[in-house]
C-alpha positions in Angstrom: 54.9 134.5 -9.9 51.6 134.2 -11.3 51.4 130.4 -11.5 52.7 130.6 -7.4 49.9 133.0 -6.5 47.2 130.2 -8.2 48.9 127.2 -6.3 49.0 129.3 -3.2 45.1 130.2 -3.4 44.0 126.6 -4.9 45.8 125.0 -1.6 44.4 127.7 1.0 40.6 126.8 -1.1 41.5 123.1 -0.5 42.4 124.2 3.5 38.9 125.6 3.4 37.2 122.7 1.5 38.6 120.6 3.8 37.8 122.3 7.5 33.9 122.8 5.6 34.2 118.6 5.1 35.3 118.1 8.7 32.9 120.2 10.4 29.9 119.0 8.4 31.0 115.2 8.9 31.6 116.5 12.6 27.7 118.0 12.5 26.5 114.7 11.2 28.3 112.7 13.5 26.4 114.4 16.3 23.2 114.7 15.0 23.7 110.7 14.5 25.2 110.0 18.4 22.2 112.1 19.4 19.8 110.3 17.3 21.0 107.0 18.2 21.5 108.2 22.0 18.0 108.0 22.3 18.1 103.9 21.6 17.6 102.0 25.4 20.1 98.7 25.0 17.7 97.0 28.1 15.0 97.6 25.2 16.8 96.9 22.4 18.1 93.4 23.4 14.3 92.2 24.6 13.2 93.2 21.4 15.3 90.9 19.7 15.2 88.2 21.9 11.2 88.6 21.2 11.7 88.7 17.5 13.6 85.4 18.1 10.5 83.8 20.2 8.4 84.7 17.7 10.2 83.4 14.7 10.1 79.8 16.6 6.6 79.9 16.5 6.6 79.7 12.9 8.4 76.6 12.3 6.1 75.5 15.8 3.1 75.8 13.4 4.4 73.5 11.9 4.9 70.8 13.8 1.8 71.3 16.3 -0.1 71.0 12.2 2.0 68.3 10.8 1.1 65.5 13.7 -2.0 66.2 13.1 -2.4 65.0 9.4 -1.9 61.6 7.9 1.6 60.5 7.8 1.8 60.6 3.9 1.0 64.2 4.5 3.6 65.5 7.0 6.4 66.8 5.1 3.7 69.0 3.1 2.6 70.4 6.3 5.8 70.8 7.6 7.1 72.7 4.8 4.0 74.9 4.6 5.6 77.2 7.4 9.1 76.6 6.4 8.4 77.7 3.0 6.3 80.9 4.2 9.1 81.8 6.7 11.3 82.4 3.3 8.8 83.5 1.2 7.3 86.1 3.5 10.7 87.3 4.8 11.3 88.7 1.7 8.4 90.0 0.6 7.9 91.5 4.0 11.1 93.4 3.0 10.5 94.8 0.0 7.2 95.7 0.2 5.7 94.5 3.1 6.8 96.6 6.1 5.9 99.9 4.1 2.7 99.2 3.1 2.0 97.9 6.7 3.7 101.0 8.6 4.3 103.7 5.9 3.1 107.1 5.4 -0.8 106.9 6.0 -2.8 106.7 2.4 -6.6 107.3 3.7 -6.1 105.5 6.2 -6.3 102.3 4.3 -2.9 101.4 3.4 0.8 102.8 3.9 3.0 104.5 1.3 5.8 103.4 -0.7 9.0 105.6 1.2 10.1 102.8 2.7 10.3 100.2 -0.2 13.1 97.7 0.2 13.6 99.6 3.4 14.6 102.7 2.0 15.4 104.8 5.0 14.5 102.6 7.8 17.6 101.9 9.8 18.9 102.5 13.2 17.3 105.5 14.3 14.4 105.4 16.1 10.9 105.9 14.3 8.9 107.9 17.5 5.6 106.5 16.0 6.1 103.0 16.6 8.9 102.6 19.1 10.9 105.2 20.0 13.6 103.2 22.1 14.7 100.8 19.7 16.0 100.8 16.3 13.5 101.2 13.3 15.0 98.5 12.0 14.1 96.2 15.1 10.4 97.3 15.0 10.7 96.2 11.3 11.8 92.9 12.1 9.2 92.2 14.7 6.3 93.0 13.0 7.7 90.7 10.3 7.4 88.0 12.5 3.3 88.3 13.0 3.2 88.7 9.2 5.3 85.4 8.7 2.8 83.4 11.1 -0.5 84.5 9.9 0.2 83.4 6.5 1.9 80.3 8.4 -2.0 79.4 10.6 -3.7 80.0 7.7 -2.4 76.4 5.8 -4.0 74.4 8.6 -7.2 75.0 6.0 -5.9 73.2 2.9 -3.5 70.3 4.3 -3.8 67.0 2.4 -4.6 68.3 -1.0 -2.8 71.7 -2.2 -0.8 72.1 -4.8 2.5 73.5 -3.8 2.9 76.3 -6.5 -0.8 77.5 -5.9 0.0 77.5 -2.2 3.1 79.6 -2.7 0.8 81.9 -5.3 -1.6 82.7 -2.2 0.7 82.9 0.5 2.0 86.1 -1.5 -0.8 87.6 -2.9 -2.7 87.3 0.7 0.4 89.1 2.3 0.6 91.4 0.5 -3.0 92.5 -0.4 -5.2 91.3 3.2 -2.7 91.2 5.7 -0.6 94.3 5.4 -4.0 96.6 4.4 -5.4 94.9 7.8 -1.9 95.8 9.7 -2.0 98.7 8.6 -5.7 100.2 9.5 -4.9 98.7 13.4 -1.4 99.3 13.8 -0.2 101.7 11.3 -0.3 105.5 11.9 -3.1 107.2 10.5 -4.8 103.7 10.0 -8.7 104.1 10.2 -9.4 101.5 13.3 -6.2 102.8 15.2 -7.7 106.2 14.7 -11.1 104.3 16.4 -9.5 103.7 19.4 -9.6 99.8 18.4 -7.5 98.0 21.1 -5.1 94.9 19.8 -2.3 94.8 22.1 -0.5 91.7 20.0 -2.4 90.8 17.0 -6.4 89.3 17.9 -7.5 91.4 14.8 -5.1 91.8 12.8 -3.2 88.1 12.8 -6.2 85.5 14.4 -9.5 86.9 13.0 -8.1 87.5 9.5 -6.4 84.3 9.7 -9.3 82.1 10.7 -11.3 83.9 8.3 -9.1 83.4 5.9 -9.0 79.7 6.5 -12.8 79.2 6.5 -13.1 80.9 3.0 -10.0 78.9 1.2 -11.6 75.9 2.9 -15.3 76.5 1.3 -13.4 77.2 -1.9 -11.1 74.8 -2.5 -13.5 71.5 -1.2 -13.1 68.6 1.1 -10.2 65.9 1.0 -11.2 63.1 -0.5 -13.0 60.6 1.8 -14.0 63.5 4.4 -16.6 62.0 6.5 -16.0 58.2 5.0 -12.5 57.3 6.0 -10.8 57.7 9.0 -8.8 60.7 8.7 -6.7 60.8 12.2 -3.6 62.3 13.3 -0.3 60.4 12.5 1.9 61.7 15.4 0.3 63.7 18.3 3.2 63.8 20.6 4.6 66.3 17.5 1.5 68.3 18.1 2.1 68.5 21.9 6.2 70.0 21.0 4.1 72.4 18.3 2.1 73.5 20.9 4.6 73.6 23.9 7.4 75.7 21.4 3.8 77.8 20.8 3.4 78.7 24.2 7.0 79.3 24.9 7.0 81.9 21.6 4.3 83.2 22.6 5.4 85.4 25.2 7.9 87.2 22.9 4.6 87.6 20.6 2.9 89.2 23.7 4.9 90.4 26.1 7.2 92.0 23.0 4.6 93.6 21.9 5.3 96.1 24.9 8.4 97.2 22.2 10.0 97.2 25.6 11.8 95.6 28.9 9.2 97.5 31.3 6.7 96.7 33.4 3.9 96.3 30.8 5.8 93.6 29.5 5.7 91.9 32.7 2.0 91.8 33.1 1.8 90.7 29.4 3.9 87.6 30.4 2.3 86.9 33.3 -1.5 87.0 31.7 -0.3 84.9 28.7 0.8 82.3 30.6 -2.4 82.5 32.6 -5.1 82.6 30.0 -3.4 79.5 28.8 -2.9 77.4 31.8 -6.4 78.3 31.6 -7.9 77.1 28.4 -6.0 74.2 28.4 -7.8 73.0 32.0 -10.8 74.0 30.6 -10.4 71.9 27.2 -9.0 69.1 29.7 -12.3 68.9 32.1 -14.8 69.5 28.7 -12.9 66.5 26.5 -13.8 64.6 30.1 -17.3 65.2 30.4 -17.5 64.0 26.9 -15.6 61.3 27.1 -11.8 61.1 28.2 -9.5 63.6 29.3 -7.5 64.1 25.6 -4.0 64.8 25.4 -4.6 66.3 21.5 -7.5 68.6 23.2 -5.6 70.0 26.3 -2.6 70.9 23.5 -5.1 72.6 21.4 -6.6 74.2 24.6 -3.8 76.0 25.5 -3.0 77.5 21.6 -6.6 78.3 22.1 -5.9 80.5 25.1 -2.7 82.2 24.2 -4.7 83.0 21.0 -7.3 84.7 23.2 -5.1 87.1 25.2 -3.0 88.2 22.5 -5.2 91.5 21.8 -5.8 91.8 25.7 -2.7 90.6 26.9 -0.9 95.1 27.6 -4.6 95.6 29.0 -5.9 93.1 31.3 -5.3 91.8 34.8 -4.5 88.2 35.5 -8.2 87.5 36.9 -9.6 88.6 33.9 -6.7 86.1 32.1 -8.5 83.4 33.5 -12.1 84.2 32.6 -10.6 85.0 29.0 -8.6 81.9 28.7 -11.9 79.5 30.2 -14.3 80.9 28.2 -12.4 80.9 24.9 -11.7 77.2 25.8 -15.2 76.4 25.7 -16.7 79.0 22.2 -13.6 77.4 20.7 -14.6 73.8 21.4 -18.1 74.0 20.8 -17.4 75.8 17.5 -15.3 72.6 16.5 -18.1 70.7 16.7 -20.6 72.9 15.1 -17.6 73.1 11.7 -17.8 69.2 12.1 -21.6 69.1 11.8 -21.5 71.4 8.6 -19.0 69.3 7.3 -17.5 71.7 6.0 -13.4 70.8 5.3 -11.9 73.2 7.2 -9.4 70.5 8.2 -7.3 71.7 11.0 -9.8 74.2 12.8 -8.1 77.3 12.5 -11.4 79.1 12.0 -12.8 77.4 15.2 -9.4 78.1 17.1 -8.0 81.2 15.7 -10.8 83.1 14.2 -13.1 82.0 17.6 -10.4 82.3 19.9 -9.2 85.6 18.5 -12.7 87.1 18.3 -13.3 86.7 21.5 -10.7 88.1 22.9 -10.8 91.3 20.9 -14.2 91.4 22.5 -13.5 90.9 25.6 -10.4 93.2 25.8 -13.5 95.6 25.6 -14.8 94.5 28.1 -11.7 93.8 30.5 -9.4 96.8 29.8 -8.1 98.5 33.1 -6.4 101.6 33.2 -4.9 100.2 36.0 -2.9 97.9 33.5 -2.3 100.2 30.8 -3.4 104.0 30.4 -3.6 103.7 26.9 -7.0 101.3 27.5 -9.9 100.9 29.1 -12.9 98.9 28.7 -16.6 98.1 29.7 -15.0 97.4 33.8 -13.8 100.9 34.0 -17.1 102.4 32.6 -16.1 102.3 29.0 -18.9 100.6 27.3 -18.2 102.1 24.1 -14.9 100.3 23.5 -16.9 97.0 23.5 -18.6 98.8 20.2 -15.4 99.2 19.1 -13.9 96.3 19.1 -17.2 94.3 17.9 -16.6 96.8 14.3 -12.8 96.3 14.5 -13.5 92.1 14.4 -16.3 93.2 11.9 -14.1 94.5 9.7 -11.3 92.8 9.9 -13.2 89.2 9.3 -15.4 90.4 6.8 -12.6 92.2 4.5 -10.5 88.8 5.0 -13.3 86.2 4.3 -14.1 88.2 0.7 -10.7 89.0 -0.2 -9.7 85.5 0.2 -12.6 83.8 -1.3 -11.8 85.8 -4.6 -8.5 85.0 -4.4 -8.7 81.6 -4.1 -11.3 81.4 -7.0 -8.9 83.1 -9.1 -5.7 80.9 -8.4 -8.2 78.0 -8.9 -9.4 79.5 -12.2 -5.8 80.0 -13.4 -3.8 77.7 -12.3 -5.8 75.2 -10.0 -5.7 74.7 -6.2 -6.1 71.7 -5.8 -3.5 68.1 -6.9 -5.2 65.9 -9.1 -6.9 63.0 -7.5 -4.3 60.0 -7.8 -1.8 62.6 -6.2 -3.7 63.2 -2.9 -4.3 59.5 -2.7 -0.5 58.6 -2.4 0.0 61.8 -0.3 1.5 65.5 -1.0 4.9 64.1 0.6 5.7 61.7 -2.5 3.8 63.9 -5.0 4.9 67.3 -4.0 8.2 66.8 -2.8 9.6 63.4 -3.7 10.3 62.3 0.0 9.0 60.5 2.9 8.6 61.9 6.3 9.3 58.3 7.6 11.0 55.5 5.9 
């Protein structure tokens, strides 16, 4: 009777067990739906679609790069961004995203919760986007991380070493970009906490890439010849598909950068397309005066002006997308020739593109924010002067930290394990001595 009275009470404790399990897993399950209720599909699906813009670009780098070295050298440009677009889609992973967006650390850097993407799923995070899953914001941002590493090669074409290049690409991720992410984008960080303004990445992905590509440049030394050989580029009809799948990726980059299918997306896409349209007439009628209208110019024109709306692009009206776009045309083009002049090897002009290009703009989205655009801005137009202060220290900052940080890491990789291929290398090209293939037979 005894043993029946045990079996009877161990089954009615199992009953309870049981109903406890059900209800808790019945809790959860609502706490979850209501969680995940708060997920919009509209802005769900543009922010993947976006993501996918962007991750064109990458492999667009590419291309609009690789025409525009020597022949022997096109494969190694090429495989610059492919190789970065692995590389930096891990890392970004592991360690990238939470140092970028993770719990504030003196407004410097982000914490480590989120390593490997420990807890970042499908739930909303509020402080970044609070429509779409966390784990969509993740893989946006990832994208800008990706390309910035991806401009900065158009510094050291024609004579890296491939295992110093991947050394860098890491070590700058990881230590100058997602610090820089972080301080603009990241909550808590010290220049979003200024009221800095960078809609889509002037700051954080053209200034600290074009500084980054003047620096590496200084450090690592001209190509062979510079200045004494003729040093054109192989295939510019590739540059013009670089720079037309560019501008076509862009306006995920910008208008994305809404986190949202909304209005303010809209006037992002509309103002990208303009400030480009714009630059590249501009670059058109300048390469005229000086002597023929140049097909290689007008392509570079128009990355010159989607690189100049990128931090204006949620703030500005399309007007002011014109004056951006035309005046970035011209900095930009003059600065080309100024790096020329100094003969300095900064072989593909990022600095003159990116870090020009993007300076501007952060500058000018100072001067041309309208609340009319976007509450969250307004500038030196709707008797703000102060933000022009602003974004002058935010360019400041960002340039200056990037410039030094790569300088001594490209002194150190060179002191370790050199930069540069040796000389016989460079002559037959980084295709045959890098990778053991031809771009063309």
């Amino acid at each position: 009777m005894v043993k029946n009275m045990d079996m009877n009470l161990s089954i009615q404790h199992s009953k309870y067990l049981l109903f406890a399990a059900m209800l808790l897993a019945v809790l959860t399950g609502t706490a979850q739906a209501a969680e995940a209720s708060a997920i919009d599909t509209g802005d769900t699906a543009w922010m993947l679609i976006s993501t996918a813009l962007v991750m064109l670009m990458i492999p667009a780098v590419g291309l609009f790069y690789g025409g525009m070295v020597r022949k022997k050298n096109a494969l190694s440009t090429i495989m610059f961004s492919f190789a970065i677009l692995a590389l930096i889609s891990v890392q970004w992973v592991l360690v990238g995203y939470t140092l970028s967006f993770g719990s504030d650390i003196g407004g410097i850097i982000g914490g480590l919760e989120w390593l490997g993407l420990t807890g970042v799923g499908i739930v909303p995070n509020a402080d970044y986007a609070a429509t779409i899953p966390a784990l969509a914001f993740m893989m946006f941002q990832g994208m800008f991380a990706i390309i910035t590493v991806s401009l900065i090669t158009g510094a050291f074409v024609e004579r890296i070493k491939f295992s110093a290049f991947l050394v860098f690409s890491l070590l700058w991720a990881t230590l100058v970009y997602d610090p820089i992410a972080h301080w603009v984008w990241g909550a808590g960080g010290w220049l979003r906490n200024l009221g800095a303004l960078d809609f889509a990445g002037g700051t954080v992905v053209h200034v600290s890439a074009g500084a980054a590509a003047l620096a590496f440049a200084i450090v690592i030394g001209a190509r062979k010849g510079f200045g004494n050989q003729p040093m054109e580029p192989h295939n510019i009809p590739m540059t013009v598909l670089g720079a037309v799948l560019l501008w076509f990726g862009w306006f995920g980059f910008n208008a994305g950068s809404a986190l949202g299918s909304n209005g303010l997306a809209a006037s992002a896409f509309v103002v990208t397309n303009t400030a480009a349209a714009a630059a590249a007439l501009t670059w058109t009628f300048l390469s005229w005066y000086h002597k023929r209208p140049s097909v290689l110019g007008t392509a570079t024109g128009a990355v010159v002006g989607l690189v100049a709306i990128t931090p204006a692009s949620g703030f500005v009206t399309p007007m002011a997308a014109i004056v951006i776009g035309a005046i970035a045309a011209v900095l930009s083009y003059y600065a080309m020739l100024l790096r020329m002049k100094s003969k300095i090897d900064e072989s593909l002009d990022v600095w003159a593109c990116h870090g020009v290009g993007g300076t501007w703009g952060a500058i000018a989205t100072g001067i041309f924010a309208t609340a009319a655009v976007n509450s969250a801005g307004s500038g030196l137009i709707d008797g703000n002067p102060g933000q022009v202060v602003i974004q002058i220290i935010a360019v400041a900052a960002t340039g200056i930290f990037s410039f030094i940080a790569t300088f001594v890491l490209a002194k150190i990789i060179d002191a370790t394990i050199g930069l540069r291929v040796r000389d016989e290398e460079e002559a037959v090209g980084l295709d045959v001595a890098q990778h053991a293939e031809k771009a063309y037979a």
